[in-house]
C-alpha positions in Angstrom: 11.6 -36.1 8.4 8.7 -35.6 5.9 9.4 -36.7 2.3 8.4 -32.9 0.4 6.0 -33.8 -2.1 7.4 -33.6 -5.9 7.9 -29.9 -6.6 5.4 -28.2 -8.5 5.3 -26.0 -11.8 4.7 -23.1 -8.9 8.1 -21.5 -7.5 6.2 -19.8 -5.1 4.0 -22.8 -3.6 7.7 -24.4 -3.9 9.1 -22.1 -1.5 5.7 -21.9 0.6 6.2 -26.2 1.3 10.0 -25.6 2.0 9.2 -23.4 4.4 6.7 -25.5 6.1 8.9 -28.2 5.8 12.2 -26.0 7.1 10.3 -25.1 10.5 9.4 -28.8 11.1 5.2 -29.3 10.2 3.9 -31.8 8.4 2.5 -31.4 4.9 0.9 -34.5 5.5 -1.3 -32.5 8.2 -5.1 -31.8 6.4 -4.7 -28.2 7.7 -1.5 -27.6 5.5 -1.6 -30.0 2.6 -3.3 -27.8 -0.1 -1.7 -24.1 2.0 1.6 -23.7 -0.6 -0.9 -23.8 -3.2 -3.6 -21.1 -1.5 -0.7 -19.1 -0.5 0.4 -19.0 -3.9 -2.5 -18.1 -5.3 -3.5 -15.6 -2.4 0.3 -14.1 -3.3 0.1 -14.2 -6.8 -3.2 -12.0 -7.1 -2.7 -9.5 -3.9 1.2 -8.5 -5.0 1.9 -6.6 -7.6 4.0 -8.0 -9.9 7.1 -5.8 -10.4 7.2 -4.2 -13.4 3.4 -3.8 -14.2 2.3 -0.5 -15.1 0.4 1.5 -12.5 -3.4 1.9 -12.8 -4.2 5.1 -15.3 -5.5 8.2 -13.5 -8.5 8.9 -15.2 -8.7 12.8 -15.1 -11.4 15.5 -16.3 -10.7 18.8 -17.4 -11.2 21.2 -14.5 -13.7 23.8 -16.1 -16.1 26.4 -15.0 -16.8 26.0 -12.1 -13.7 25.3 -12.0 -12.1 24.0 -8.6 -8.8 25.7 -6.7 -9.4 24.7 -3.4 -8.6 21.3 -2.2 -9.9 17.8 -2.5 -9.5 15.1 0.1 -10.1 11.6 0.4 -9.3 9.9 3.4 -9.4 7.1 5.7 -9.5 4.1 3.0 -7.6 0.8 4.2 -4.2 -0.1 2.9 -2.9 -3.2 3.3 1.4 -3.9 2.6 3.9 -6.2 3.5 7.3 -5.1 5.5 10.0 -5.4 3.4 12.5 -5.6 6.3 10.6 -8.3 8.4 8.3 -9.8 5.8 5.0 -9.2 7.7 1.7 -7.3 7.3 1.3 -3.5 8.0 -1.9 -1.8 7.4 -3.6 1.4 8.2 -5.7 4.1 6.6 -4.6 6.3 3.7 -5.5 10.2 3.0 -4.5 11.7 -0.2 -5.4 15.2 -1.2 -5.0 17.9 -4.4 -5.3 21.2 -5.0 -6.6 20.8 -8.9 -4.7 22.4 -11.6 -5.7 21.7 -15.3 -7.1 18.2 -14.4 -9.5 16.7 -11.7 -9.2 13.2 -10.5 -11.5 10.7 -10.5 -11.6 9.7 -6.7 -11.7 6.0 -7.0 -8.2 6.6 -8.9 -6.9 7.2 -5.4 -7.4 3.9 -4.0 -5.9 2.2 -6.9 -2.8 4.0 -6.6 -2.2 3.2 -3.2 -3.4 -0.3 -3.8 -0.6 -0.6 -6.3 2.3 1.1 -4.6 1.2 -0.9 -1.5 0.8 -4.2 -3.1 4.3 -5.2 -2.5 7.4 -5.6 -0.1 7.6 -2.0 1.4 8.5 -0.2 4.1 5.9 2.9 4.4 8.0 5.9 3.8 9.2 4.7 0.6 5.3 3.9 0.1 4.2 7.4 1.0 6.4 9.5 -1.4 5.9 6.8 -4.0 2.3 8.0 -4.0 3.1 11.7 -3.7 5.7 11.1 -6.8 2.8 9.4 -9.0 0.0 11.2 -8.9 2.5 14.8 -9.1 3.5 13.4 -12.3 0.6 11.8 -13.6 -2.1 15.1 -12.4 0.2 18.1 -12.3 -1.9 19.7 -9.5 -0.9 22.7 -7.6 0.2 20.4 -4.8 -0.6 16.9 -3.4 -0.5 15.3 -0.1 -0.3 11.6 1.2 -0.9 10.5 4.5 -0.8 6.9 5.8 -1.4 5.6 9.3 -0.4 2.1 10.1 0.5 -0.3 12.2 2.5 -2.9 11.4 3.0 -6.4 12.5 6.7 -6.5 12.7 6.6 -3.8 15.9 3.3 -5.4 17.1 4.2 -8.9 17.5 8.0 -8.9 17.8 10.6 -6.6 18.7 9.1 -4.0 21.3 5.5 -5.8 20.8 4.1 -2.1 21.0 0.6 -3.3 19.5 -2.1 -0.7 18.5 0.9 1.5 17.8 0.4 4.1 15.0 3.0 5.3 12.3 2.5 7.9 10.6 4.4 9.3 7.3 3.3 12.1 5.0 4.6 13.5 2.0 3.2 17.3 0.8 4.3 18.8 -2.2 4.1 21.7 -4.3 1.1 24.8 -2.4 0.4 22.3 0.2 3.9 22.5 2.1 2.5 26.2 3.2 2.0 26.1 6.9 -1.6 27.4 6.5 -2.5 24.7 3.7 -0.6 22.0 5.7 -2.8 23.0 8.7 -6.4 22.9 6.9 -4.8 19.4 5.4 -4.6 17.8 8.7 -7.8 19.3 10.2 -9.5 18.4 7.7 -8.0 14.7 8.0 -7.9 14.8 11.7 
């Protein structure tokens, strides 16, 4: 057996090394040695720490001209971690508004997703957390989230289905009208 070296201010790099050390490698291998401390640190900035406040949405009043149609941003990464299997699933995001009072700086959607995603999930619960955020944080006429992802826990174990696609949407408020639902996902298509 390999002796664990002394454990570390670090609970997470602790648990990283037990886990090394649990499924039988060698810390002592130049390949692992320093990877409870990368993994922490890798951990520590990607994952939202629960019970940070999400990112402000910086909004602007929605004025002459002012907008009623919708805006769509789509096809940015996302990046999450299964909460059921604790591996990677990651796709592309679209989220969309129909302004009210306020207009959305776009960059604002990223964030959110980043910081919903940013954590153990499973990606329903991450769809209409985004959905739920930005209706309460915008007020818009309606709102719509759609992620595509694949994730590791089908592609590489289980039914190792790879290249699969999930998809989950959440549309709220004008935007659950068949006609706006329709121009929402041809325009996402």
């Amino acid at each position: 057996t390999v002796r664990a070296r002394r454990a570390s201010p670090d609970p997470v790099a602790d648990a990283w090394r037990r886990l090394l050390v649990g499924l039988g490698y060698d810390l002592r291998d130049a390949h692992l040695k320093d990877s409870p401390a990368r993994v922490a640190r890798f951990l520590s900035s990607w994952h939202t720490i629960v019970g940070t406040l999400p990112p402000r949405v910086t909004t602007f009043p929605n004025r002459a001209p002012r907008v009623d149609e919708l805006v769509a941003v789509g096809n940015f990464r996302f990046y999450s971690v299964c909460a059921h299997h604790g591996l990677p699933f990651f796709g592309e995001a679209a989220v969309g508004y129909v302004p009210d009072e306020h207009l959305v700086g776009l960059s604002k959607f990223a964030r959110v997703v980043d910081y919903f995603a940013h954590r153990f999930q499973v990606q329903e619960r991450l769809t209409h957390q985004i959905a739920s955020y930005l209706e309460e944080r915008v007020a818009p006429h309606g709102v719509a989230v759609v992620l595509r992802g694949e994730h590791l826990c089908m592609s590489m174990r289980g039914v190792e289905r790879p290249g699969h696609r999930t998809i989950t949407s959440d549309l709220r408020g004008v935007l659950r009208k068949p006609e706006a639902r329709a121009e929402l996902l041809a325009l996402l298509a």
